[in-house]
Phi, psi and omega in degrees: 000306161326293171318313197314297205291331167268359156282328185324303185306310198269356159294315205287318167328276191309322174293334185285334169285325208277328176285355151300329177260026165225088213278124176086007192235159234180319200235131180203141155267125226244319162204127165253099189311325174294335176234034179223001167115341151250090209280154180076040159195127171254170172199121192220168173241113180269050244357251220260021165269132161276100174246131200245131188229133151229140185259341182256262193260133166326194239187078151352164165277343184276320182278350184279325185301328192310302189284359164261286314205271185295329179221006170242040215277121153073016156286140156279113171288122157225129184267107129296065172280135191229048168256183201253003171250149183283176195255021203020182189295327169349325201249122160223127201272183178279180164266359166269354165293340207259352169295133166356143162213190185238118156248147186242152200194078176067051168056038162248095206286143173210184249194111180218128145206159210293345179241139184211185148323307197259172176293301191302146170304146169294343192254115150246128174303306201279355121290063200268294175310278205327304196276346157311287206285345175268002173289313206289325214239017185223020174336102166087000170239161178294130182229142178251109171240107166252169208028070189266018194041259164244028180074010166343296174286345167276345183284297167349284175304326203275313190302332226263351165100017167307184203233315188179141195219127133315097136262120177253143175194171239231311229268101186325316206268006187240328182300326167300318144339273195332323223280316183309327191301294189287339174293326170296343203273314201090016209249186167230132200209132181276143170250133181239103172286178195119136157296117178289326157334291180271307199294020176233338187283281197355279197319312173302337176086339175308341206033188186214101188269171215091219192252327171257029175251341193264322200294189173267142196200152155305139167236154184234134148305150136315111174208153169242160196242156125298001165206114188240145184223128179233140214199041194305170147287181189295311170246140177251134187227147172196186205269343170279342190158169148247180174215124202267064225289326183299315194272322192228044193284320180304325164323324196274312199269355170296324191294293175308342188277314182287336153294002167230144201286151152321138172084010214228160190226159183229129166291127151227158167243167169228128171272011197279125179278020197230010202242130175268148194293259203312324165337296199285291152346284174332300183308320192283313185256017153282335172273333148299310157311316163326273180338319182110354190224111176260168185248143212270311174213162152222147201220134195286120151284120190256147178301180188256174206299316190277036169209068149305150164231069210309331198234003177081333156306066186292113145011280161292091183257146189207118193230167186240120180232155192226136158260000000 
């Protein structure tokens, strides 16, 4: 317990220099187990949450005290395991850990709980940049966020002074989230409820042949956007197709590429941690060539210090291209 209670101390050390430069912020990871010394364990802050997640082996009761102790002094704590052994009986958060809260992220409000319909947090932290840059870039423009959840990044974009936000995404109830996300904000954002896979070959003109041109869909015109976020899961499947991303990342992007206006960029991300950074890269701008629309740059973004990475090898790749 002792090695456990100092790495915990020397997380918790490096987070108080990272929340000087995160000014207005509330939702941070607090231990990333994996390069901090407990792989299968996480620990964030949701503004007035402690959310404790394991993927592998449960959580003692001595460790659990260890993490409120060490990194949740006056936080609620709630433990989410999500692994394949059970967490036993022991454990019950309060009941005010598990009621609606507010978290802030660079003076931008969003909608946290620790518990839902789905396994994932309404917030992923470690696209804190993604949602940095869509603040930063999007003054006066039209923004596309497919496969947006809870729309995080259109809420960005929108404080951030866009013109008009996407957020698309199949799943209602994340979409509500979106909606909740910009009324704290004050802002506006359309939620497109739609399968992003077929609304993107539409949007793109490419359309959609076969058999899966027959089902019933939301139909879209051919339009372009001036900020495109293309942010897939790792496998994307819908009644239009799947996308294997490791294998078949160009099916996403080409359509987004054809989906974003002259002069205008597009985010994409890969969450495959077994996927090589430059590898990947390679693909993106081979596929712009293909395409007709090669990019003027492209430029690699990294999550921010409370997700380290000793070797740069981020999990989470995240690029930027400008046409």
């Amino acid at each position: 317990m002792t090695e456990f209670t100092d790495a915990l101390r020397r997380a918790g050390d490096a987070r108080e220099a990272l929340l000087a430069q995160l000014p207005q912020t509330d939702c941070l990871r607090l231990f990333h187990g994996a390069t901090e010394g407990t792989p299968g364990l996480t620990v964030d802050r949701y503004g007035p949450t402690l959310l404790i997640q394991t993927f592998r082996d449960p959580l003692t009761e001595a460790q659990h005290d260890a993490i409120v102790g060490t990194l949740g002094e006056g936080l609620l704590p709630v433990w989410n395991h999500r692994g394949k052994s059970p967490a036993g009986d022991w454990y019950q958060p309060a009941p005010e850990a598990l009621a609606d809260h507010v978290g802030e992220e660079l003076g931008i409000r969003y909608r946290v709980r620790a518990r839902h319909r789905g396994k994932d947090p309404l917030l992923f932290l470690d696209f804190r940049v993604g949602r940095r840059w869509a603040r930063a870039e999007s003054e006066g423009c039209s923004v596309l966020n497919l496969f947006a959840y809870t729309g995080g990044m259109g809420t960005a974009a929108a404080v951030g002074g866009a013109a008009e936000v996407w957020n698309l995404d199949f799943a209602a109830s994340a979409l509500a989230v979106a909606d909740e996300n910009a009324a704290l904000n004050g802002v506006e954002t359309t939620q497109v409820k739609a399968d992003a896979i077929a609304a993107l070959r539409q949007l793109s003109g490419l359309g959609i042949r076969g058999r899966a041109a027959r089902r019933r869909r939301r139909k879209f015109g051919a339009r372009q956007f001036d900020r495109v976020v293309l942010d897939p899961p790792t496998w994307a499947t819908s009644p239009f197709g799947a996308v294997d991303i490791v294998r078949d990342y160009p099916s996403l992007y080409k359509p987004a590429l054809l989906a974003t206006a002259d002069g205008g960029m597009l985010l994409a991300t890969n969450h495959v941690s077994t996927v090589a950074l430059e590898d990947w890269l390679a693909v993106l701008r081979r596929c712009a060539e293909k395409a007709g629309r090669p990019l003027k740059s492209l430029e690699v973004i990294a999550p921010e210090a409370d997700f380290p990475s000793p070797d740069g090898a981020h999990p989470l790749k995240i690029a930027v291209a400008r046409l």
